[in-house]
C-alpha positions as CSV (number, residue, x, y, z in Angstrom):
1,X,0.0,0.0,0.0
2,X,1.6,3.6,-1.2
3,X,2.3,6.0,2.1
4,X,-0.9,8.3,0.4
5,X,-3.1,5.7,0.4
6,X,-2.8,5.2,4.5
7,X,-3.1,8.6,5.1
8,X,-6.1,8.9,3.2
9,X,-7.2,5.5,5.0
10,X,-6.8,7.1,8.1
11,X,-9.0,9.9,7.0
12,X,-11.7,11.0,9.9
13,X,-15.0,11.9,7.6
14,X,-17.0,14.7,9.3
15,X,-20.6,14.7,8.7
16,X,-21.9,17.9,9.6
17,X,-22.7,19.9,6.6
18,X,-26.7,19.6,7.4
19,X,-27.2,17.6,4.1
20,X,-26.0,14.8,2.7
21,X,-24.9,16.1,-0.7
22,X,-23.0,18.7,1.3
23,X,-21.1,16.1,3.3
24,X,-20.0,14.3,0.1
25,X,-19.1,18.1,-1.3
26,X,-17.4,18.3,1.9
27,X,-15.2,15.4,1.0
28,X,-13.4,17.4,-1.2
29,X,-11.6,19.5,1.7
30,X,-10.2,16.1,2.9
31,X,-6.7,16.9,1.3
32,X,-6.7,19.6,-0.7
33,X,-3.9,19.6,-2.9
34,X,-3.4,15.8,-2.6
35,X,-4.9,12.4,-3.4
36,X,-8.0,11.6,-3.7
37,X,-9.7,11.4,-0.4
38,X,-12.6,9.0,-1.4
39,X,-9.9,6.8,-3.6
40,X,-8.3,4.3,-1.1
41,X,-9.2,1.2,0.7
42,X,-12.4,1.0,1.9
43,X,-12.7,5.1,1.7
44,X,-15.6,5.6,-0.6
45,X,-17.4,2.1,1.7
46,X,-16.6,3.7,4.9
47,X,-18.0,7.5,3.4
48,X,-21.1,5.8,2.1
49,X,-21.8,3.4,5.9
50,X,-20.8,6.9,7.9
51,X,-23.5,9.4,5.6
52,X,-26.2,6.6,6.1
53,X,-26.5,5.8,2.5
54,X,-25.7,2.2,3.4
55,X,-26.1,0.4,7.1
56,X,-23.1,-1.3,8.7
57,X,-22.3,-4.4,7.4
58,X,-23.8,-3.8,3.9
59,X,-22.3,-6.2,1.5
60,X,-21.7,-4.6,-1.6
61,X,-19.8,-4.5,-4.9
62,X,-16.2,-3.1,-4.7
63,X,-16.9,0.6,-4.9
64,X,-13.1,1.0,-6.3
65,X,-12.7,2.8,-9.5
66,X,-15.8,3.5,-11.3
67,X,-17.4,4.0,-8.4
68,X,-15.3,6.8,-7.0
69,X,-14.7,8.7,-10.2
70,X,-18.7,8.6,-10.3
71,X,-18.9,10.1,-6.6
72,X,-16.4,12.4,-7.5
73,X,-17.8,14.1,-10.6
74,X,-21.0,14.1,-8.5
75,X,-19.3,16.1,-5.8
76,X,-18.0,18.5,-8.2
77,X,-21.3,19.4,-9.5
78,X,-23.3,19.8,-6.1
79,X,-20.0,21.7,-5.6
80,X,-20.6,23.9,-8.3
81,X,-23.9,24.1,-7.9
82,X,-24.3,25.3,-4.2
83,X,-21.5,27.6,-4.3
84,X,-23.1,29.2,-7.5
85,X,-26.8,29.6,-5.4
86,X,-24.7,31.5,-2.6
87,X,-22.9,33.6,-5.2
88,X,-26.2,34.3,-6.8
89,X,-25.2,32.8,-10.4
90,X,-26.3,29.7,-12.4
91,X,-24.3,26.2,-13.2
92,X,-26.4,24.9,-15.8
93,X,-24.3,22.2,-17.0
94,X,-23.8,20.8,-13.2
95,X,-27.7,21.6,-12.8
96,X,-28.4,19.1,-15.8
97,X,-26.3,16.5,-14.8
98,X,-27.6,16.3,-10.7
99,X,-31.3,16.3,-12.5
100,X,-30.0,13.2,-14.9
101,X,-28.4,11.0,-11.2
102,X,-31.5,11.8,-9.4
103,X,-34.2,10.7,-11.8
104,X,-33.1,6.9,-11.1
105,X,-34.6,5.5,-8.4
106,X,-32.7,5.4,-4.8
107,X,-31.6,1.6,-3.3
108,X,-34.9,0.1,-1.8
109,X,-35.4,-0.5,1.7
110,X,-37.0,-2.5,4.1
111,X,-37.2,-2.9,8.1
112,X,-35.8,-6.2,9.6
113,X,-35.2,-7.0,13.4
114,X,-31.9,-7.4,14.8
115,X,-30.4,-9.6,17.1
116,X,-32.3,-7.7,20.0
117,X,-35.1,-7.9,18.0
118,X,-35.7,-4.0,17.3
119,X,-36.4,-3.1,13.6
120,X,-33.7,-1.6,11.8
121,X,-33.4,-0.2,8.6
122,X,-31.7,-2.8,5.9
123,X,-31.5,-2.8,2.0
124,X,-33.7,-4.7,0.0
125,X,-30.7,-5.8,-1.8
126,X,-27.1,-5.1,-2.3
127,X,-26.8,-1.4,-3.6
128,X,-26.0,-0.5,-7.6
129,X,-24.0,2.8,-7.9
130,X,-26.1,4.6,-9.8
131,X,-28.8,4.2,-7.1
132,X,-26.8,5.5,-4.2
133,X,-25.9,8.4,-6.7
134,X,-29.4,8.6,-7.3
135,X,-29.8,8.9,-3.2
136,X,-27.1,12.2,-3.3
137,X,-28.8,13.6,-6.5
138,X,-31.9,13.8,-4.8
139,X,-30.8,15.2,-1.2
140,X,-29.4,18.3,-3.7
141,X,-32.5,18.6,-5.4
142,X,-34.4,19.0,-2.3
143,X,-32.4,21.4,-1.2
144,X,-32.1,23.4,-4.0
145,X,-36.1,23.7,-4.7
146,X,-36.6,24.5,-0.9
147,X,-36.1,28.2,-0.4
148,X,-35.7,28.3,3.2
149,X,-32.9,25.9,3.5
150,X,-31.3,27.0,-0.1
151,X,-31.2,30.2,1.5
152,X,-29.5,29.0,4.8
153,X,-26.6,27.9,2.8
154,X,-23.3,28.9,3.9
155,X,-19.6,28.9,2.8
156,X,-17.1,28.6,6.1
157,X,-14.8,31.8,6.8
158,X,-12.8,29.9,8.3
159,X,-9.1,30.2,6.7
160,X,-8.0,28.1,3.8
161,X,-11.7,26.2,4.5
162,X,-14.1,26.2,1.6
163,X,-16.8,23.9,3.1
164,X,-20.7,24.7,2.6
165,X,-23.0,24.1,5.5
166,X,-26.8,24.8,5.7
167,X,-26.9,26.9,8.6
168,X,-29.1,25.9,11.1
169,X,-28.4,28.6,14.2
170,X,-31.0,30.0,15.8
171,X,-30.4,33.6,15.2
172,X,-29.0,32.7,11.8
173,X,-25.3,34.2,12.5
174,X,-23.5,30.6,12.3
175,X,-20.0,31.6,10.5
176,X,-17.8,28.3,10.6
177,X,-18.9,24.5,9.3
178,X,-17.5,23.8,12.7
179,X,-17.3,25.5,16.2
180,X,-14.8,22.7,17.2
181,X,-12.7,22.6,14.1
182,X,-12.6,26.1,12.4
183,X,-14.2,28.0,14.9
184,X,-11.8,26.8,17.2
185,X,-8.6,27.5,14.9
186,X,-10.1,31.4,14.6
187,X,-10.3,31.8,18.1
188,X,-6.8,30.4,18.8
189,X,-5.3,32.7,16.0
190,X,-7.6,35.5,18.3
191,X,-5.8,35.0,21.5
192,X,-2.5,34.8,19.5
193,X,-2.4,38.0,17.6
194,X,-3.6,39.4,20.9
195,X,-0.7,38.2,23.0
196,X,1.7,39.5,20.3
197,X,-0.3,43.2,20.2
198,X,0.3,43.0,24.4
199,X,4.1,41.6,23.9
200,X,4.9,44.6,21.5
């Protein structure tokens, strides 16, 4: 296994965007600048278990290859798509292509009991790509056509971070996709510059 491709196994996927197409846009901030966050072993399985699409333990085809360059050019066109709703302008082409993924129809699903015997969600059968697309492509839509969360949409100010969040805060004033992460790293950088401003 190449040194990138345990780093990128290592990879801790947040899931806090507010939607799941803007997790999987999300997925792009992984490593900027370096490989392929959802291309690795198990990366795009363990992205697709984590964002619900598929329950633990789903047995599925291998979702190397195909199935990541798929995800990918799907990420880049809710990409383009949410960030050109904030900036007030249109991405037709990416608008046509999201419409194309999420006419198919999403993975079925059924309720089954578990060992404890409470239902649980479970797959009717073991997921096609195009259907989990499908899944994404739809969440977009939905947001998109809804005015009130389409205009809750958010990009971080958070330095060097170019997530998009659907902002969710009470008085609407929510300026990082994380407290913890980027909110965090602003108010350190805070306290520094003032510690230097009372040094000098």
């Amino acid at each position: 296994m190449a040194a990138g491709a345990t780093a990128v196994a290592a990879y801790d996927w947040r899931f806090d965007s507010g939607r799941l197409c803007l997790d999987l846009v999300a997925t792009a901030e992984a490593a900027p600048g370096g490989p392929e966050p959802l291309d690795g072993p198990g990366q795009l399985g363990r992205w697709l278990v984590g964002a619900g699409l598929v329950p633990a333990g789903t047995v599925f085809a291998p979702v190397e290859g195909q199935w990541v360059g798929r995800f990918v050019e799907l990420r880049d066109h809710v990409g383009q798509l949410v960030r050109a709703q904030i900036d007030g302008c249109g991405a037709e082409s990416a608008l046509e292509r999201i419409n194309a993924l999420a006419a198919g129809a999403p993975p079925g699903i059924r309720a089954v009991r578990d060992a404890q015997g409470s239902l649980v969600r479970a797959l009717s059968a073991a997921p096609e790509c195009g259907e989990l697309l499908a899944a994404v492509a739809r969440d977009a839509v939905d947001l998109l056509t809804d005015p009130v969360a389409r205009a809750r949409l958010r990009q971080c100010e958070g330095d060097n971070c170019r997530r998009v969040y659907l902002d969710t805060s009470r008085g609407r004033r929510r300026r990082w996709c994380s407290s913890e992460v980027c909110g965090n790293r602003e108010r350190v950088a805070r306290h520094r510059r003032r510690a230097a401003v009372a040094r000098a």
